[in-house]
ZABA-245638 format. One record per residue (C-alpha): x, y, z; residue in one letter. Coordinates in steps of 0.25 Angstrom, whole numbers, plus 5000, padded with zeros to 4 digits. Layout:
% ZABA-245638
X;Y;Z;A
...
***
This chain:
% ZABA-245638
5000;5000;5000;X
5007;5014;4997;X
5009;5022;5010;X
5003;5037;5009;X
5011;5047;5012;X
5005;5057;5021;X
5009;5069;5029;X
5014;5059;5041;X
5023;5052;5031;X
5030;5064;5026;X
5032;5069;5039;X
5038;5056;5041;X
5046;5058;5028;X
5052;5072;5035;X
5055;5065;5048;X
5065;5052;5042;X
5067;5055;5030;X
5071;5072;5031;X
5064;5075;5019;X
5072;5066;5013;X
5073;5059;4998;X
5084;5048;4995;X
5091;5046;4983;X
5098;5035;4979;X
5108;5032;4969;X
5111;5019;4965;X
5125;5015;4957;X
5120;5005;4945;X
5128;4996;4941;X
5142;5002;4936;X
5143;5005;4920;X
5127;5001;4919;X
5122;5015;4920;X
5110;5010;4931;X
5113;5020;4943;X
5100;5027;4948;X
5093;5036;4958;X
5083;5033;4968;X
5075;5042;4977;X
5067;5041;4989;X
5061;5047;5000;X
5060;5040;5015;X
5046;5043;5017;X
5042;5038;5002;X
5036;5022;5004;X
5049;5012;5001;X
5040;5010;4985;X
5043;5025;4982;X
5057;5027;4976;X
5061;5035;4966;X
5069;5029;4955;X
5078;5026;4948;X
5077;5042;4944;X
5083;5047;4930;X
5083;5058;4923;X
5074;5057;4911;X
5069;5041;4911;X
5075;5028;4917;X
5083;5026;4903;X
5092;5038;4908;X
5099;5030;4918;X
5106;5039;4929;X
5121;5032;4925;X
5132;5023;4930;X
5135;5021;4944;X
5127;5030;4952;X
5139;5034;4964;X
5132;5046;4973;X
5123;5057;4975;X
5124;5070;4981;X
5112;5081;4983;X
5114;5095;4985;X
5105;5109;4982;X
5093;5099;4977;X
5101;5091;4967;X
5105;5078;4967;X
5120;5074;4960;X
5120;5058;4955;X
5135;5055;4953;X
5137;5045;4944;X
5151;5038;4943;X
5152;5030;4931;X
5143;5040;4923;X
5151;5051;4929;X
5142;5061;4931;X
5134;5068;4941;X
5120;5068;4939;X
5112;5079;4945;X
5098;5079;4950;X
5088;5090;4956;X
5082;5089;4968;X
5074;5102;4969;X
5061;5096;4967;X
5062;5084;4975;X
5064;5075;4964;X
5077;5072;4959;X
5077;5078;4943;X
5087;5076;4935;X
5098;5091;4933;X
5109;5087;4926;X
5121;5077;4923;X
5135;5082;4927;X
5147;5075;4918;X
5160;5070;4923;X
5167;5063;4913;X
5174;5052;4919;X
5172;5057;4932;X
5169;5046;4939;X
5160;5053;4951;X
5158;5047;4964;X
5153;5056;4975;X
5150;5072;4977;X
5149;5081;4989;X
5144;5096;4986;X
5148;5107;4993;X
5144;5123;4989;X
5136;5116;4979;X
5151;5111;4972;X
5151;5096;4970;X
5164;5087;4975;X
5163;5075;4966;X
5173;5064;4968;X
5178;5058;4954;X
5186;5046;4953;X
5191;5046;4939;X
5195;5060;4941;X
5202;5057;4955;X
5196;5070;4960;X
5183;5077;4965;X
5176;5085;4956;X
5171;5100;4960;X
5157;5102;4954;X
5151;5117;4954;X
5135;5111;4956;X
5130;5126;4953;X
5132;5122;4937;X
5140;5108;4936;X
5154;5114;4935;X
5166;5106;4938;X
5174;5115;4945;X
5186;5107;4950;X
5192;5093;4953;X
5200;5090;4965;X
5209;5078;4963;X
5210;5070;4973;X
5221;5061;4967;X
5213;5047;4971;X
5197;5043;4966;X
5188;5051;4977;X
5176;5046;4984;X
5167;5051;4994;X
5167;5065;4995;X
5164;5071;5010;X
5163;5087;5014;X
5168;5093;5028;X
5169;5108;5029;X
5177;5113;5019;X
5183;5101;5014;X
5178;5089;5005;X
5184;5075;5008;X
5187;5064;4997;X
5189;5049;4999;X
5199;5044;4991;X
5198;5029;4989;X
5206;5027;4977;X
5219;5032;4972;X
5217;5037;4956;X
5224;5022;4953;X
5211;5017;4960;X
5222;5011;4971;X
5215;5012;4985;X
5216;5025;4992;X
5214;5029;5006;X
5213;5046;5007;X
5202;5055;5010;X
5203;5070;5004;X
5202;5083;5009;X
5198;5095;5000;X
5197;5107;5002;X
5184;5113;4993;X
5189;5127;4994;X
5202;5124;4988;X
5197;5114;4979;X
5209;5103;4984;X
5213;5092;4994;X
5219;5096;5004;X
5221;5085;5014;X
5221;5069;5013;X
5217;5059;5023;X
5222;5044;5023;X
5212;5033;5028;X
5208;5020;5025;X
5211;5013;5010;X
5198;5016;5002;X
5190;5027;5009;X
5178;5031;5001;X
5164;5034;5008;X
5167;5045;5019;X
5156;5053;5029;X
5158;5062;5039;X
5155;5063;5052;X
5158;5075;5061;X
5173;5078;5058;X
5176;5063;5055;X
5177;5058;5040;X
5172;5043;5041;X
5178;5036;5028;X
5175;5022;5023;X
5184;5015;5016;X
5184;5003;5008;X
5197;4996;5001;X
5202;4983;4992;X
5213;4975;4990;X
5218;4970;4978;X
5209;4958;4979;X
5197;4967;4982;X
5196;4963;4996;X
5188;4976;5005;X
5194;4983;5016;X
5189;4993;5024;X
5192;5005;5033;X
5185;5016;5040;X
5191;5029;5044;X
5190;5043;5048;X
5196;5058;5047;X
5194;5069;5057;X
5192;5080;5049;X
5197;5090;5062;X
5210;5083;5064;X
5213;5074;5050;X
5215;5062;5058;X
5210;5048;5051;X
5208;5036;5058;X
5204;5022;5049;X
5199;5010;5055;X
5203;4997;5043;X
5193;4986;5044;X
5200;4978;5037;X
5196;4968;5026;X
5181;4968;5024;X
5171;4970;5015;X
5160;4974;5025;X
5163;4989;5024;X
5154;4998;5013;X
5158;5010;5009;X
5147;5020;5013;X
5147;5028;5027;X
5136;5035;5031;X
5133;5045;5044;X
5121;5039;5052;X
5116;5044;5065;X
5130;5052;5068;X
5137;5040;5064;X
5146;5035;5051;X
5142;5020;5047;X
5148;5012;5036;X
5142;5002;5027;X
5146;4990;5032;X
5142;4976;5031;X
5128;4977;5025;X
5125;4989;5035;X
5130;5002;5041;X
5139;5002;5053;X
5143;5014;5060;X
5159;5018;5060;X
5164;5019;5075;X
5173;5030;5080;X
5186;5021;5078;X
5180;5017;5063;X
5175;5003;5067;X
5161;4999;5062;X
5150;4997;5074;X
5142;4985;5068;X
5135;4985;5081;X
5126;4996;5073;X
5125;4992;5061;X
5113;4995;5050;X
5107;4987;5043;X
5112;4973;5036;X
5112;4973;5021;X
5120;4963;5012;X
5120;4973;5000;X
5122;4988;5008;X
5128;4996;4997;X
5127;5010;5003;X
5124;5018;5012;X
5118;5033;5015;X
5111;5039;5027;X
5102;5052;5028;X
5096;5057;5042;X
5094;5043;5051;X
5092;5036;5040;X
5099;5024;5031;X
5101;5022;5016;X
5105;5009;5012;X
5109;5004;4997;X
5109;4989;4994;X
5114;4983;4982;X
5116;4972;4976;X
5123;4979;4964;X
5107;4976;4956;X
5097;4983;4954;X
5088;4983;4962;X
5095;4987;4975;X
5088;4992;4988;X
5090;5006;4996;X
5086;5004;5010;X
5084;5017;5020;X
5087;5012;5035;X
5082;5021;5049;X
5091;5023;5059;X
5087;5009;5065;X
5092;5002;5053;X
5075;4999;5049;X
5073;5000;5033;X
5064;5012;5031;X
5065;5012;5015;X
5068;5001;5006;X
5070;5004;4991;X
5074;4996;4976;X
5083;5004;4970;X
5092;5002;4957;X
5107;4995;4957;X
5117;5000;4969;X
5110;5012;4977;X
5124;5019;4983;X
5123;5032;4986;X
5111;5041;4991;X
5107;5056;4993;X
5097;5062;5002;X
5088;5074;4998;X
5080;5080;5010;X
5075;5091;5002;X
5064;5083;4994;X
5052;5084;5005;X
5054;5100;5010;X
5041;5102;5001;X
5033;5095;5010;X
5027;5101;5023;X
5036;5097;5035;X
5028;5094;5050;X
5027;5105;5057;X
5039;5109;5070;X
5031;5099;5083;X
5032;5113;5091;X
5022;5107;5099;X
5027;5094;5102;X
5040;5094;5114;X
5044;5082;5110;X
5041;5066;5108;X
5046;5053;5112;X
5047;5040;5112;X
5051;5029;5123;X
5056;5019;5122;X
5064;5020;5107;X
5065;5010;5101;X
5053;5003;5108;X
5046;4988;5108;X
5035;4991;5108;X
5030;5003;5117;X
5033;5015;5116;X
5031;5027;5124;X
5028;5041;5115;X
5029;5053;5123;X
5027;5069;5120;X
5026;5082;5124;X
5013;5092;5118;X
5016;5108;5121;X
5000;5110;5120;X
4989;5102;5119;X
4981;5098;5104;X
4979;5086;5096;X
4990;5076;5094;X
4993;5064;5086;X
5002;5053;5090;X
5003;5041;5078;X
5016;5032;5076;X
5019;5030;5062;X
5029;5018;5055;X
5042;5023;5047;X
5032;5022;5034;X
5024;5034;5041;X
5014;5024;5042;X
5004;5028;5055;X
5004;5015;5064;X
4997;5020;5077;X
4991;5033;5082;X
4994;5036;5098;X
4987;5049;5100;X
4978;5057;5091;X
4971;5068;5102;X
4974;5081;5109;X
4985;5080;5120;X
4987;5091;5130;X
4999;5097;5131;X
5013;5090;5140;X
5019;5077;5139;X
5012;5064;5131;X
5016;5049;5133;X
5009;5037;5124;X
5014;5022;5121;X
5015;5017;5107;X
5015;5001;5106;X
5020;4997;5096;X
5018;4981;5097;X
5010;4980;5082;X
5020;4987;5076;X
5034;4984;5069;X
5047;4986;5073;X
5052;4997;5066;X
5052;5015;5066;X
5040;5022;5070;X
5037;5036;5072;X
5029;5043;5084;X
5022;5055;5077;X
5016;5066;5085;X
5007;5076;5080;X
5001;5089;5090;X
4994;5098;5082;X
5002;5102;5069;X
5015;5096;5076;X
5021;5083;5073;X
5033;5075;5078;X
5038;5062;5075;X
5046;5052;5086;X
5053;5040;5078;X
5053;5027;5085;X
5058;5014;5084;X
5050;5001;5087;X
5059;4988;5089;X
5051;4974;5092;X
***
């Protein structure tokens, strides 16, 4: 049956998803030409996705191999690596229209940070990083970086470059420093063989990297820069293949792909199993947005399956997708149109205890006046399961039991309504 979207599941929608429309790229197969976009919104039922999108008709494929996105000022930039080009997209009206192709001939893109709306495109075949003017699609410099650069990651002034490889494609183990005013590196940093994804996380630079013998066997490292003082510490894990590439922030905290899950990075650079989430045979890659998980799995044919986790780990969306879904971008301008709840300026506050509960709960609240409230617990579909209260209530402090015995394990959310207020208590039911 299709789920009607009403008022309460759009301000769902603004509550977990912040207004939010994911897209997705996925790779294709490499000299096939299949790569293609996807998009979706978290509040949207898991039938309604949007894709594969192309410009004029699905005979117009996107191109060959789909390697990352990037959004900035309501466009959307596709760069595509064995196609070498960048294809840009506008996001002014909320759906992603095709603007214009950008060629780089033998390029060989790979990912692009955007600051002052000038775009940092890492190259490989031109062992440097591209500076794009985005104002009118100007090429205005290219720093060489004497190696293949990767991942590209901004802090302050500077722009850092993972260098996995040398220009010989031998394995490399430097991260960059530029300066973007200068328009040249300035500082080098020496970690682990093979550093490619990086993130950053208060003044620390997390890098992942990944390395192989002559015999292809994987090994695998973590480390870390302190951008204050320079220093770099690397922990070597040694030979293993259960190390991805992809590192994400979640929740405060730098995880890595690792063994069919994500695990966060302790302080000395070990992996905490312990939290591990999520269990999948074929994780691809990995993103994150707000408190919430984007998983691509692949099996290197189409159709593969984008999965969107909750901070618990339980799958909120699941989606069919083309060949190799690796890299995604997060637009939470698309919903602004749409009429927000108003400020609960008459609501002190509301709670829930115990959370996570099995299967009572206590609700309690605070009302700065009396009038006619609603109380009403809704599933993560935004579907309403049980109303608690629908009468005045005086002013002062509120306290009412939910039983959730008939219902599943799983996310629910506590909505209160007082007059033209509203304000929403996510909780968590565990049998």
């Amino acid at each position: 049956m299709k789920k009607i979207v009403t008022n309460l599941t759009i301000y769902l929608s603004i509550l977990y998803s912040q207004d939010l429309t994911t897209y997705v790229l996925c790779e294709g197969n490499f000299g096939n030409a299949n790569s293609s976009l996807w998009s979706f919104n978290n509040y949207l039922t898991e039938e309604e996705i949007n894709g594969p999108i192309h410009w004029d008709e699905n005979s117009n494929p996107l191109g060959d191999v789909g390697q990352s996105l990037t959004i900035n000022d309501e466009k959307l930039y596709i760069i595509m690596n064995n196609s070498h080009t960048i294809e840009v997209m506008n996001l002014s009206s909320g759906l992603a229209s095709y603007d214009t192709t950008l060629y780089l001939t033998n390029a060989s893109p790979r990912y692009m940070t955007i600051k002052n709306n000038y775009g940092y495109l890492s190259c490989w075949n031109l062992n440097g990083i591209l500076v794009i003017n985005l104002n009118n699609y100007e090429i205005m410099d290219t720093i060489l970086v004497n190696g293949m650069p990767e991942v590209l990651v901004q802090a302050d002034n500077y722009l850092y470059a993972s260098i996995p490889n040398k220009a010989d494609w031998s394995t490399n183990n430097q991260i960059i420093k530029i300066d973007t005013e200068l328009m040249s590196v300035i500082d080098s940093f020496s970690v682990s063989p093979g550093p490619s994804s990086m993130i950053l996380n208060n003044s620390n630079l997390y890098v992942a990297c990944s390395s192989y013998d002559s015999d292809w066997n994987s090994y695998a490292s973590n480390s870390k820069i302190n951008l204050i003082n320079g220093s770099v510490t690397n922990y070597d894990a040694g030979l293993t293949s259960d190390y991805g590439s992809d590192l994400i922030l979640f929740q405060s905290k730098v995880y890595r792909v690792f063994n069919g899950g994500l695990v966060p990075i302790n302080e000395d650079l070990t992996m905490d199993i312990s939290e591990k989430i999520g269990d999948y045979s074929n994780l691809y890659s990995a993103s994150s947005y707000g408190d919430y998980l984007y998983l691509g799995l692949s099996d290197y044919v189409a159709p593969d399956t984008i999965v969107v986790l909750d901070s618990e780990g339980e799958i909120i969306h699941e989606h069919q997708v083309s060949a190799i879904p690796g890299s995604f971008a997060f637009d939470d301008q698309t919903l602004n149109s749409l009429e927000k709840p108003p400020l609960a300026k008459n609501i002190q506050v509301i709670k829930n205890y115990p959370n996570p509960f099995n299967p009572i709960t206590n609700i309690s609240f605070e009302l700065n006046h009396l009038g006619f409230t609603n109380l009403y617990i809704v599933n993560i579909k935004g579907q309403i399961i049980e109303s608690l209260i629908n009468n005045n209530l005086m002013e002062g402090a509120h306290n009412i039991k939910w039983n959730g015995s008939l219902a599943p394990s799983g996310i629910y959310f506590a909505i209160l309504e007082h007059e033209q207020n509203k304000i929403v208590k996510k909780m968590s039911l565990i049998k």
